[in-house]
N, C-alpha and C positions, 0 to 999 in steps of 0.2 A: 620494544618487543611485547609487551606487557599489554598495553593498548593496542595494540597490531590485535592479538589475539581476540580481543572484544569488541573489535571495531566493522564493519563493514568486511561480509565474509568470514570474518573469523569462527573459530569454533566455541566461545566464549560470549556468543553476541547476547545471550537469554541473561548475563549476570549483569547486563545495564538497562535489564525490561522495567516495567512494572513503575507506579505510580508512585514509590520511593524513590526509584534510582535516575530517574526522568531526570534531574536537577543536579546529579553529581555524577564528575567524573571516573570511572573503574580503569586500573589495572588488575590484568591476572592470569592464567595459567591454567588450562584444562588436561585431565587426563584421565585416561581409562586401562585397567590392568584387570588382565584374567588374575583370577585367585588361583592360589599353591595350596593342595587339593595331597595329601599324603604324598608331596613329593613332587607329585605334577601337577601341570596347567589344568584346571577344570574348564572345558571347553562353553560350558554357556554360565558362567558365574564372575561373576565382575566386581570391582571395587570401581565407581564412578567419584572422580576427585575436583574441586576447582577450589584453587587459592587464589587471593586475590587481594586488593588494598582500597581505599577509599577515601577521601576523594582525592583522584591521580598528583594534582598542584598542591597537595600538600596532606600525605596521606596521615590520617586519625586513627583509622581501622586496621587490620593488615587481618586476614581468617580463612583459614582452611577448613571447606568440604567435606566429609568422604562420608560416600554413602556405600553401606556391605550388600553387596548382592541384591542392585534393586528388583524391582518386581516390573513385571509386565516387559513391553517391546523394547523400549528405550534402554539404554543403560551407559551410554557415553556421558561423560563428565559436563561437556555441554550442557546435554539434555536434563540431564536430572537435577548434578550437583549445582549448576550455576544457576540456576532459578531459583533456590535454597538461599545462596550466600545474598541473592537480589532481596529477598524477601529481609531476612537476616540485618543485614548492613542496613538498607535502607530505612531501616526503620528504628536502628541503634544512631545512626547521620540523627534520625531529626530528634530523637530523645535527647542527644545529649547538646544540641544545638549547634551544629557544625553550620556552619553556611555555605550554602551553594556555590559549585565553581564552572556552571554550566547552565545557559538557557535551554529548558525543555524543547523537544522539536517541535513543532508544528505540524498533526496529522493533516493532510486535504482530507473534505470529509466533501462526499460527490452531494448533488445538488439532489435533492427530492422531486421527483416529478411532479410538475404545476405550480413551481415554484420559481418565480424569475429574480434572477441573478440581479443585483446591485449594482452591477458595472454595464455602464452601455454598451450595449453592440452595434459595433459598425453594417451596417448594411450597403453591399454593394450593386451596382447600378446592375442591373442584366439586359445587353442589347440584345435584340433578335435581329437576326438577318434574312430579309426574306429575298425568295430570287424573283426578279422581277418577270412578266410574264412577258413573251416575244410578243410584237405586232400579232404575228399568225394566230397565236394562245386569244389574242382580245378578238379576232375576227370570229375563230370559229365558234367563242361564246356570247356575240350575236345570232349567231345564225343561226344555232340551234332554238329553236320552237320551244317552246313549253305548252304543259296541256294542264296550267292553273285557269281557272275561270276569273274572266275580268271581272274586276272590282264594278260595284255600277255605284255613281252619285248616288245623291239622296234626293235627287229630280227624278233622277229615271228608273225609282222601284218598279217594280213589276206591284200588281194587285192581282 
């Protein structure tokens, strides 16, 4: 469930971002709670949470979150707290020299215009099909006239 949560889809996906955590595996847990406001819910005030451990196959780390009342648009636990614990962890992983238990992914990164790709391309044949013209089609393009001037040798210039 742990990995569920930061995996493809999950709400947790920002606490395995960033150029530390590229290399290791996270479990962990996102949450988000209205604050207790004299008694009641405070309708725009939040506490954004994410726990989490690291690295999944043999966790070193294990750190909870919580941010009081962020600021600005965001404020889900996702959003705020798990980019924190990414930054956080990952960079406590390589201090203390954990070793990786995950290959970084691989971005595609698109080609640059004017720039030819390394791999050959296949090119394919293109037939054209043409319709052939009837009898009647090659007759009447005899028979029409033209009103180009005949070519004259180079005997029979005019002076």
């Amino acid at each position: 469930m742990l990995a569920q949560a930061v995996g493809q889809g999950g709400t947790g996906k920002k606490a395995t971002l960033g150029e530390y955590m590229q290399d290791y595996s996270v479990g962990g847990k996102t949450g988000t709670v209205h604050k207790v406001i004299n008694g009641r819910y405070a309708k725009r005030q939040y506490r954004s949470v994410f726990a989490g451990m690291a690295p999944l196959s043999n966790p070193r780390i294990v750190m909870a979150i919580m941010i009081d009342d962020p600021k600005g648009k965001r404020y889900y636990g996702g959003l705020v707290a798990a980019p924190a614990f990414a930054k956080v962890v990952g960079k406590t992983l390589r201090i203390l020299g954990v070793a990786p238990d995950r290959k970084p992914e691989k971005k595609k990164i698109p080609a640059k215009k004017g720039i030819k790709s390394k791999k050959p391309v296949k090119k394919e044949k293109v037939v054209k099909h043409q319709k052939k013209k009837s009898s009647k089609h090659k007759k009447d393009a005899k028979s029409k006239k033209t009103n180009k001037p005949k070519k004259l040798k180079n005997n029979d210039k005019k002076k």
